[in-house]
C-alpha positions, -999 to +999 in steps of 0.1 A: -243-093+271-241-129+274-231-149+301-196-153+300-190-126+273-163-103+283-168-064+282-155-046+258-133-025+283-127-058+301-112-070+264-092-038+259-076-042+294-065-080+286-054-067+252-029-037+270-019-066+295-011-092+269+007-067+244+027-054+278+038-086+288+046-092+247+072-064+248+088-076+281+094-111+272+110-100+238+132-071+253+143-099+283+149-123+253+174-091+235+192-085+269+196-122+277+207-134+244+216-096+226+239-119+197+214-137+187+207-137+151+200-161+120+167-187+118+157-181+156+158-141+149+135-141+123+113-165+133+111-146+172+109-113+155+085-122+126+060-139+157+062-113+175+051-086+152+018-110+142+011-108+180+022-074+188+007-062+155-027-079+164-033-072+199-023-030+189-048-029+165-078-045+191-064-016+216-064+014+195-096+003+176-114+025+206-105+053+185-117+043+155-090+040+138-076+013+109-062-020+119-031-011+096-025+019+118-020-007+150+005-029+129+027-001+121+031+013+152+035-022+168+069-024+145+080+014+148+073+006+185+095-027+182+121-016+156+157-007+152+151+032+157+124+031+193+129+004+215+156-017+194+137-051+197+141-062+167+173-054+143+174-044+111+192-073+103+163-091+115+138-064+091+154-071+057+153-112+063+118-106+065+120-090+029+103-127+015+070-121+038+067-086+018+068-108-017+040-129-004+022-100+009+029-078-025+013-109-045-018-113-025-022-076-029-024-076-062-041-108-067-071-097-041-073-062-065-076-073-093-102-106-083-123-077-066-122-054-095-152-068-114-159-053-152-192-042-145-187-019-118-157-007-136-175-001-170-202+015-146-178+039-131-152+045-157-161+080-169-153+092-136-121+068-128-107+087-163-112+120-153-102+118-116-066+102-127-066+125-156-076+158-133-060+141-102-022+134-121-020+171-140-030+191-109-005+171-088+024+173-109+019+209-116+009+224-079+028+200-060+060+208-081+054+240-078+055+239-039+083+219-038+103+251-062+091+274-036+103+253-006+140+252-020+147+271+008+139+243+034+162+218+007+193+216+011+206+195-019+192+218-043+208+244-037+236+230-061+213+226-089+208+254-117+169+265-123+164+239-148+176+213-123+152+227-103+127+224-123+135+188-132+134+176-094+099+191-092+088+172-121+101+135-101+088+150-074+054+158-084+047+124-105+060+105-073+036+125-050+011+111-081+012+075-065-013+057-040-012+024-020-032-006-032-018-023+003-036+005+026-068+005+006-067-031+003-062-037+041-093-011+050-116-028+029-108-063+040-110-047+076-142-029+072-158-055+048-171-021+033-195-022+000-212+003-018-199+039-049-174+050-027-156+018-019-159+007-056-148+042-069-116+041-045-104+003-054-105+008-092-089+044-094-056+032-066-056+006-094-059+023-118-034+051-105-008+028-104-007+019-138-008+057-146+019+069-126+049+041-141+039+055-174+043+092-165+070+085-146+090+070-175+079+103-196+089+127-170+122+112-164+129+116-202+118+153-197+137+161-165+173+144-184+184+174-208+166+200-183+196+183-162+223+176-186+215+201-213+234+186-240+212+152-237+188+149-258+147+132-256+149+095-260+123+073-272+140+042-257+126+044-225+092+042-241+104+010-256+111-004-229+079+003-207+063-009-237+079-041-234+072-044-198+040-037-199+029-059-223+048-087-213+033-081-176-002-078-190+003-110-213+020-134-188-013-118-164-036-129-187-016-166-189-013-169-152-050-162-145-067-190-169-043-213-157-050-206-120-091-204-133-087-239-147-066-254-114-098-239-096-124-258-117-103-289-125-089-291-089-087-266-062-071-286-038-047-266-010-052-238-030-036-216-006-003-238-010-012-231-047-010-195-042+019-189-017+039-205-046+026-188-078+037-155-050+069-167-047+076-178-075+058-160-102+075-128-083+113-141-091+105-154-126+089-119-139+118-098-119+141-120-139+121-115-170+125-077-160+083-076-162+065-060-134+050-082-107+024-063-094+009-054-129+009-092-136-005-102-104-032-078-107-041-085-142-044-124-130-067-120-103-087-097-130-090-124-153-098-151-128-126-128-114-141-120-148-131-150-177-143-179-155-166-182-125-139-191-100-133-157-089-154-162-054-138-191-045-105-177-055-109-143-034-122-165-005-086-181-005-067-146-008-086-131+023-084-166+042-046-158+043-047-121+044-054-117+078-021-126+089-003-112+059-017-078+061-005-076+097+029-091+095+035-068+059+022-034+079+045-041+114+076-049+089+068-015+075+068+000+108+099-019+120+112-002+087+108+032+089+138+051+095+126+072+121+157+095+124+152+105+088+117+116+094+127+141+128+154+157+106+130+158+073+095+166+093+092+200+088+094+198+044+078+164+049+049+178+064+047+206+044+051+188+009+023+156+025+000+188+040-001+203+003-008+171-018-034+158+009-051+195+001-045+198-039-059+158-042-090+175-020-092+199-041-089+179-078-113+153-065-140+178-059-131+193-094-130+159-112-161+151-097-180+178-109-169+172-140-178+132-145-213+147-121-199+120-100-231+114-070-226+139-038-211+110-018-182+105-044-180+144-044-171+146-002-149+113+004-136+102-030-105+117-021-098+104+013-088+069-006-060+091-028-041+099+004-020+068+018+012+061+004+032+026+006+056+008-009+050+014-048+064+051-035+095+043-021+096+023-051+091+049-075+120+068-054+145+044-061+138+048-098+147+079-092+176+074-074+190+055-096+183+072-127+193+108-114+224+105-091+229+144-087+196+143-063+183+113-063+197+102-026+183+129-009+149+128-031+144+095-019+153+101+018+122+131+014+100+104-002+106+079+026+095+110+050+066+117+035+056+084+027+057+077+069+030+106+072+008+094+044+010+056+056-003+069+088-026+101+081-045+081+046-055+049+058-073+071+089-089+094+067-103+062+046-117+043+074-134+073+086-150+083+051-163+045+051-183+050+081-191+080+073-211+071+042-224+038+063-208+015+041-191-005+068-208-039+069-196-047+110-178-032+133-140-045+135-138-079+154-107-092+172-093-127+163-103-144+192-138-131+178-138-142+147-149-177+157-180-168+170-192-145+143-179-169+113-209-190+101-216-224+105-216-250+076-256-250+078-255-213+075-231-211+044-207-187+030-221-149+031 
């Protein structure tokens, strides 16, 4: 240790002490001033979850765990339902941060996804979805007919309305979280098959799972209302929006590739506006975001030979996104909802966790995906985020009869997987040694980063 250098136990310590006196200056700020609310809210609240978020993840990371997992306990800690620092007035004015962080998202998946490595691997990325969605939607609905016992709003619904809430339920259980796997590998700076394998197939996933979903929900209508009939028009209209999402993609990422090479001046200005704004205009356009996004920074990454200096950009910024994106989702977690659903929560989350085990090792066999594919491929498969709750307002707002209570279970469950998959990630990372450093703290980061005679690793 160098002179100077503080102990690691010495840097947990000031960590506890500085989070603790973080928490006591905000809840003396809520009983001092308990009306306070507009600009000076937000801004408090959406400081204090980067702090809080930060300083929780340097404390916990003693046992191993993900960053992320520090961030959303820092919110649940500081939100509306535990300690009732922040409102949830406060929570939905953050709603813009989550755009930004949704965009960058995206953007960093698609700029890491490079065509060789997914030419490489795409034998086994079609057969896990393929084995991976079937298996899901089938056992996974089937659980969900047998707990009808431990479901109280289906107990007005006839067999076939049974059956057609399994279906929603079991494509919905189908869906992963680019944000979580994201936020371990920017964490864990992790290369190598299994890191690869588990970036392209969340990807890849979530292109998978709008299109069943829009086939199931055309399935699941006349099991419902049996005088409906099958209608192709929802297929139209996924048709529309995924082309139109792909194409304006495509558009987006050669103009960004030719700002890089012309310009690429405050290029993180550059971005935080295509985030913004890009977001409203293909939400207007009815086009999906997150598709377009990701097909941009895929075309940036592989067309032109900007896509370093692009991705350098995204994960300068993503630091503090990640953490301010993960503590809202904390703060936002309704917390009641999960101690009255636990019990079917955990049992639906406990059988999907074991049936995507169980695929993986199937699917694997099958594509004679290497041995280290074979054990952990499946820990990236777990975590669940925001494209699920998503998904469950579809839902929702498609199927009235059940959809309120559907979605309230989906919020349940995804709490469990937000928490249980991002740990069971991070630890099949290290596990296969493909961790490049251990975790540093911010204050850190300054003495690791290189110097300009150095260069960029």
């Amino acid at each position: 240790m160098r002179a100077g250098e503080k102990s690691p136990g010495t840097a947990r310590a000031l960590d506890a002490m500085g989070l603790a006196l973080l928490f006591a200056m905000l809840y003396g700020a809520t009983r001092l001033a308990p009306n306070m609310s507009g600009t000076p809210a937000i801004l408090a609240s959406l400081g204090f979850l980067l702090l809080a978020g930060t300083l929780m993840s340097q404390l916990i990371e003693v046992l191993r765990v993900p960053h992320l997992t520090g961030y959303l306990l820092a919110g649940i800690l500081a939100g509306p339902h535990v300690l009732h620092l922040i409102d949830t007035d406060s929570v939905k004015a953050l709603a813009p941060v989550n755009t930004l962080a949704l965009a960058l998202i995206a953007l960093a998946g698609g700029t890491e996804l490079r065509i060789e490595q997914v030419k490489k691997g795409i034998k086994s990325l079609v057969v896990s979805n393929v084995v991976q969605t079937v298996a899901i939607i089938v056992l996974i609905g089937g659980v969900f007919i047998l707990a009808r016992p431990l479901l109280p709003f289906t107990a007005g619904l006839t067999f076939s309305g049974l059956v057609a809430a399994a279906l929603l339920w079991g494509i919905i259980a189908t869906s992963r979280s680019p944000s979580a796997t994201l936020a371990i590998l920017a964490q864990t700076r992790a290369r190598g098959p299994l890191a690869s394998f588990a970036l392209a197939s969340v990807m890849l996933s979530d292109v998978v799972v709008i299109l069943v979903l829009a086939g199931g929900m055309m399935i699941a209508r006349p099991l419902l209302e049996p005088g409906s009939t099958l209608s192709v028009a929802a297929f139209r209209a996924l048709g529309h929006e995924i082309i139109g999402s792909v194409s304006i993609g495509t558009m987006l990422g050669l103009l960004l590739a030719l700002y890089i090479k012309v310009s690429g001046r405050q290029l993180m200005v550059v971005i935080v506006a295509v985030g913004f704004g890009a977001t409203e205009t293909l939400h207007f356009l009815q086009f999906d975001p997150l598709l377009a996004f990701l097909v941009a920074g895929f075309v940036v990454q592989n067309l032109s030979k900007q896509g370093e200096k692009f991705l350098h950009a995204i994960e300068e910024m993503g630091g503090v996104v990640y953490v301010v994106f993960f503590a809202i989702a904390g703060a936002d977690l309704d917390i009641p909802l999960l101690k009255s659903l636990w019990p079917v929560a955990l049992l639906l989350g406990g059988a999907r966790a074991i049936v995507t085990f169980g695929a993986q090792r199937v699917s694997a066999k099958i594509a004679k995906d290497e041995p280290l594919l074979r054990r952990w491929a499946w820990t990236s498969l777990v975590a669940q985020a925001g494209l699920t709750q998503g998904l469950g307002g579809v839902v929702e707002r498609e199927f009235p009869a059940f959809g309120g209570p559907l979605r309230a279970l989906v919020i349940a469950n995804v709490a469990i997987n937000a928490i249980v998959g991002p740990i069971l990630f991070k630890l099949a990372l290290d596990r296969a040694k493909e961790t490049k450093a251990p975790s540093v703290s911010l204050h850190d980061a300054d003495e690791l980063a290189p110097s300009p005679s150095e260069g960029t690793p």
